[in-house]
N, C-alpha and C positions, 0 to 999 in steps of 0.2 A: 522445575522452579521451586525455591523455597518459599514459606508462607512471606506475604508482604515485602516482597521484593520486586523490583522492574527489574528485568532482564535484558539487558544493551546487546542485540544484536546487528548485522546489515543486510544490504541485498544484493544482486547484480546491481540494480540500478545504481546504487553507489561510484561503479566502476562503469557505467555508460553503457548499461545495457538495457537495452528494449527490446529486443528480440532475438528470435532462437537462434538465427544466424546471419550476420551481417559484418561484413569488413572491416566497417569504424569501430566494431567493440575488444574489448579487450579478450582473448580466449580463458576458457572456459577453468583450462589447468590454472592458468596464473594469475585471475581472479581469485580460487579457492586458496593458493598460498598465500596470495599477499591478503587473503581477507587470516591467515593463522598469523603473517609479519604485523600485521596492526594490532593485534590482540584483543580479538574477537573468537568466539567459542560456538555463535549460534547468526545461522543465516535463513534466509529465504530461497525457493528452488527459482524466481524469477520467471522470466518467460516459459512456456513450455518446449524441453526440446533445447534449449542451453546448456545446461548439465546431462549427463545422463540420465536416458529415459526408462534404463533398466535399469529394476529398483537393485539388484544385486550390486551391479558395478557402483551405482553412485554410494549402497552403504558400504564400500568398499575405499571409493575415496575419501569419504568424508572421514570414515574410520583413521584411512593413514594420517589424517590431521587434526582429529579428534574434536571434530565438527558435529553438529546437530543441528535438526533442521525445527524451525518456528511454522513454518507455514508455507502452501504452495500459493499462485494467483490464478483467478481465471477471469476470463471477462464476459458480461452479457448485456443484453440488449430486449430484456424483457419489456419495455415498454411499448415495443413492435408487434408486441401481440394481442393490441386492442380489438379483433376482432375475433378471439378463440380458436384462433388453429391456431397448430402446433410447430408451425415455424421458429418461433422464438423461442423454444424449448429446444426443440430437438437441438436449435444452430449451435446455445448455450451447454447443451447435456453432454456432448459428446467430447467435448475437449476438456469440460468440467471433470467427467466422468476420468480421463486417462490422469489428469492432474489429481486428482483425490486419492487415485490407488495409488499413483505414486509418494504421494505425501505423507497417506498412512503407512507403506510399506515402510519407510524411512524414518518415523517416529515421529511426524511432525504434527501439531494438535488442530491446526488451524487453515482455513482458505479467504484468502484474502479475494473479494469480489468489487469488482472494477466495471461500473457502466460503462455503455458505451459514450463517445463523446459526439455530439453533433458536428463540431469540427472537426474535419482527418487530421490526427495524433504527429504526421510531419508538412503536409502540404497545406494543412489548414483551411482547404476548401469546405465549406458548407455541405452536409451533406445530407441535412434535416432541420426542421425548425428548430429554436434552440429552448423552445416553452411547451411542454405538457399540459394537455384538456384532463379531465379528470376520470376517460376510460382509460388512457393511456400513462394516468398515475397510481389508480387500480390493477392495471395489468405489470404493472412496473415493481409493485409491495405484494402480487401474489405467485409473481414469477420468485421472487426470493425468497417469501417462505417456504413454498415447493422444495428449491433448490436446499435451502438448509435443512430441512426437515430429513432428508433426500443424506444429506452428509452425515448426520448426525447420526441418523439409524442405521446407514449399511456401512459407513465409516467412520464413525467416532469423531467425526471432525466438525468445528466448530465453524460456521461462515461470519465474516465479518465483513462488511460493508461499506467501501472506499468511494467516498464523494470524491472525484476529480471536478479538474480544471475543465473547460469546455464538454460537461457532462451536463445533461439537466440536473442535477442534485450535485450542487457545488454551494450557493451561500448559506447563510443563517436557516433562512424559512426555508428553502428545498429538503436542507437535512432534518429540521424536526419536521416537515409534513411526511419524509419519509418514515422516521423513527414512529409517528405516531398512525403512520399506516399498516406499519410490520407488528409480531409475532414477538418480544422477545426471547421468547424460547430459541428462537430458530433464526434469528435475524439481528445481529449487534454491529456496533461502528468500531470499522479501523479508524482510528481518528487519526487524519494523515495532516500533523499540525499546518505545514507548508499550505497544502491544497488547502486547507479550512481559510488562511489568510487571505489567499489569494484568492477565494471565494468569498471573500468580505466576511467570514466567520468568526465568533471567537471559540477558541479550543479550551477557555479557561472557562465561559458560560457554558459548553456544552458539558465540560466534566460538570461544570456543580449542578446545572440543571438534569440532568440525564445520566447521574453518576451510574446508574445500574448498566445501561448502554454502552460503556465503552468496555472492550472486550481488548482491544488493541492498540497499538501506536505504531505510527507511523514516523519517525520525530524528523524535520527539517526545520530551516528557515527561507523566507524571502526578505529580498532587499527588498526594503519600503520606494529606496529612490527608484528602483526600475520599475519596482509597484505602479506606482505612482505615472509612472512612461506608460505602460502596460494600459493603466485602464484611461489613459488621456487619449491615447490611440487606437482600443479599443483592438489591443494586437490579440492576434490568438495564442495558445498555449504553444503550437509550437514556435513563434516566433519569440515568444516571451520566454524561453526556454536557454534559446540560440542567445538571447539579450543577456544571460545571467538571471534572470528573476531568483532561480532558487540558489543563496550563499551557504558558504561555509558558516556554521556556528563558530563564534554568537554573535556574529556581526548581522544579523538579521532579526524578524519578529518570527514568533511570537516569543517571550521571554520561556526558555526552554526552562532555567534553573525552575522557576515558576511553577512550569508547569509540571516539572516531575515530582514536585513537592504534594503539589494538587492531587495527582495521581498515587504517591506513596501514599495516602491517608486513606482512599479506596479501602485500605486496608486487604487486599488480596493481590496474588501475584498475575501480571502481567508481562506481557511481550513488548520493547521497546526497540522499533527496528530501525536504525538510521538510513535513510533513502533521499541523496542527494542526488535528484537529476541531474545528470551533464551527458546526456546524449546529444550529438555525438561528439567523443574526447579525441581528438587532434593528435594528442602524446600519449601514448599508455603508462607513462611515467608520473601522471600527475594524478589519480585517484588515489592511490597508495597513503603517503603525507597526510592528505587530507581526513583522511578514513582513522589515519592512527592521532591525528588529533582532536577530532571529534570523538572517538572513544576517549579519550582523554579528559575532553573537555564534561560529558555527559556525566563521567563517573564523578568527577567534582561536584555535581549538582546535586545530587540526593543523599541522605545516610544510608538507605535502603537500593540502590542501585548498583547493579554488578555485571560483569559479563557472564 
């Protein structure tokens, strides 16, 4: 990346993927074309085990399209470890660990870290309380410094830290008692504009308040009207999902022109990855359009934004 630029990339999830392999999503080949047919240059590796898991072959593909990689994801659940074993580490370490090599192998600088969520991600059952005591927000801020500390020194890779929807660290105060519980060094926010909305956040106070922190983007929007369904009914993430909650820009909050403006002033370069959930997609024909005019629409918003 060059000095003082965002960098517009995507992710599977764009194209309706949540995981490494499932029937509803689009295959793996013809996500990577049509993410060169949208004119994008820079993606995310998505689930672990959707793209190739050997690092040769995938820099193999990405090469034939002249792709590069931003970041892999892993998800953990360090908060389960309020009692000092090694359960929540080890559960975390090991798919961390294969997603890292692969990310570094591949050129890519960053690991995008994903709580777990109290609710199941499709069936939305409960599957924990959805509010941390303060061993269990201790053991939550030192499982990720471990973890990044961990990336950084034996992988050059940076962790950043993805508040979701149906996570404990989802609104305003979750995110800064987490930010104010972590390490900078070792510990920055993907600021995932959508999730922060949909968490009653604003992504505009957290850049100006915590400018040092934000390491990432994540850029989406939410419909305010389904918003607005969503927390009347108190629906879970994945139902609010299936609903639409997350649109197409810019017909959605948070004002993205806005916010990338906010961001170019950072004054140092960043990762801007667009991540429109629509799992799971119906037509595999209909992520494509969408992808190519949100890179469209994205690149209109900043002087300092490019692919």
């Amino acid at each position: 990346m060059s000095q003082n630029n965002i960098t517009i990339g995507t992710a599977p999830d764009s194209w309706g993927v949540w995981f490494a392999d499932d029937a509803k999503q689009t295959p793996w080949q013809r996500f990577l074309d049509e993410v060169v047919e949208a004119g994008y240059r820079t993606i995310e590796l998505g689930p672990y085990g959707y793209l190739p898991a050997d690092p040769a072959k995938l820099a193999d593909e990405l090469a034939q399209r002249n792709l590069k990689v931003s970041a892999g994801t892993v998800f953990t659940a360090f908060h389960r470890g309020v009692d000092g074993s090694a359960g929540a580490w080890d559960e975390a370490w090991e798919p961390a660990r294969k997603v890292a090599e692969l990310t570094a192998a591949v050129g890519g600088e960053n690991i995008v870290v994903i709580p777990a969520m109290w609710r199941d991600d499709v069936t939305g059952q409960a599957i924990e309380s959805g509010v941390l005591d303060d061993a269990a927000w201790e053991a939550l801020a030192a499982g990720h410094d471990r973890l990044g500390r961990i990336l950084a020194e034996d992988f050059g890779l940076k962790q950043q830290f993805h508040s979701h929807a149906d996570s404990h660290v989802c609104g305003q105060p979750d995110i800064e008692k987490f930010l104010a519980l972590t390490n900078p060094e070792y510990t920055n926010l993907c600021l995932d504009t959508g999730h922060a909305e949909y968490g009653g956040a604003s992504s505009l106070e957290l850049i100006r308040k915590y400018p040092e922190r934000i390491g990432y983007l994540h850029l989406k929007q939410v419909d305010p009207v389904v918003l607005e369904r969503v927390r009347a009914e108190d629906m879970t993430w994945a139902a609010a999902n299936l609903a639409g909650v997350m649109c197409e820009p810019p017909a959605g909050i948070p004002d993205l022109e806005l916010l990338l403006r906010e961001v170019e002033a950072l004054g140092r370069p960043i990762y801007g990855i667009v991540e429109q959930d629509m799992y799971p997609v119906a037509d595999f024909s209909v992520p494509l359009p969408i992808a190519t005019r949100t890179r469209q629409y994205l690149l209109s918003c900043g002087s300092r934004t490019r692919v």
